[in-house]
C-alpha positions as CSV (number, residue, x, y, z in Angstrom):
1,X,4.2,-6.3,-5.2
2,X,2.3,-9.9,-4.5
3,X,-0.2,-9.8,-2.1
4,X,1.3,-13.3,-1.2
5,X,4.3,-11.7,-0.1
6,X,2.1,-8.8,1.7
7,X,0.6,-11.9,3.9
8,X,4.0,-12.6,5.0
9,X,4.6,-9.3,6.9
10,X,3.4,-8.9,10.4
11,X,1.0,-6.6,11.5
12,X,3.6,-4.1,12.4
13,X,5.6,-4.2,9.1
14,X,2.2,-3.5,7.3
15,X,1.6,-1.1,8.8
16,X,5.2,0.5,8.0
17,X,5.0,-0.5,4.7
18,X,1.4,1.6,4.1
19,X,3.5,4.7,5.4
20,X,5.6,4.5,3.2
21,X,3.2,4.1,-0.1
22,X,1.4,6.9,1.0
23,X,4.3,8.8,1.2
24,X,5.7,7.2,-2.5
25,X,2.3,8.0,-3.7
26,X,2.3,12.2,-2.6
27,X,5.9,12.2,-4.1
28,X,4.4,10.9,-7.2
29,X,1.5,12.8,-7.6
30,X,4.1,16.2,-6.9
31,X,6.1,14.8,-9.9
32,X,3.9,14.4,-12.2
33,X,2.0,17.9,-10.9
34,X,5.4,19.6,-11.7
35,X,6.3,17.6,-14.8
36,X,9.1,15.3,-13.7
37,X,7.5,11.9,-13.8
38,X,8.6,9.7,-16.0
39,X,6.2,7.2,-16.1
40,X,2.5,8.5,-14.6
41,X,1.4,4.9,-14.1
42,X,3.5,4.6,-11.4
43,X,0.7,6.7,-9.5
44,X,-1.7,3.5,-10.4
45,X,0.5,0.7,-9.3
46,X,0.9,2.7,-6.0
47,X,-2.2,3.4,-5.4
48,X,-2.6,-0.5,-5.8
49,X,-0.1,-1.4,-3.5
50,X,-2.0,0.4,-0.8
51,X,-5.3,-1.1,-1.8
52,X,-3.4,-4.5,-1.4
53,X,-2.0,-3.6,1.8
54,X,-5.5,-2.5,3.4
55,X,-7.3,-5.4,2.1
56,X,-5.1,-7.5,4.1
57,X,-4.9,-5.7,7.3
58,X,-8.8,-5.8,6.8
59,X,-8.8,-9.4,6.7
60,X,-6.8,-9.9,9.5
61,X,-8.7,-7.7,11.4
62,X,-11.8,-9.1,10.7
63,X,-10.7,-12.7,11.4
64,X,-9.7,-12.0,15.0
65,X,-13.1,-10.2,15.7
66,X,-14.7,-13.5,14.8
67,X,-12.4,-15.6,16.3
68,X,-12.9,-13.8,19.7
């Protein structure tokens, strides 16, 4: 996932989309506790994704406190 396309989504659909890593992200981390993971990196990229996904709501948010 490009944080380009990240900056895209409103504040709304960021805020859906970091659900639903952190919920990817547990489901992962079960897998791979219980053997069934495939590929652990997956855990990485996803935690990445949700790095990516607060960094820009943390932009956003500290724009508007300064534009205020």
């Amino acid at each position: 996932m490009k944080a380009k396309d990240l900056k895209e989504l409103t504040n709304d659909e960021l805020e859906a989309k970091l659900k639903a890593l952190k919920s990817e992200l547990f489901n992962l981390r079960f897998s791979h506790a219980t053997g069934q993971l495939a590929n652990p990196m997956q855990i990485n990229n996803t935690k990445k994704d949700i790095a990516r996904v607060l960094t820009i709501m943390k932009q956003r948010e500290s724009q508007n406190s300064s534009n205020n």
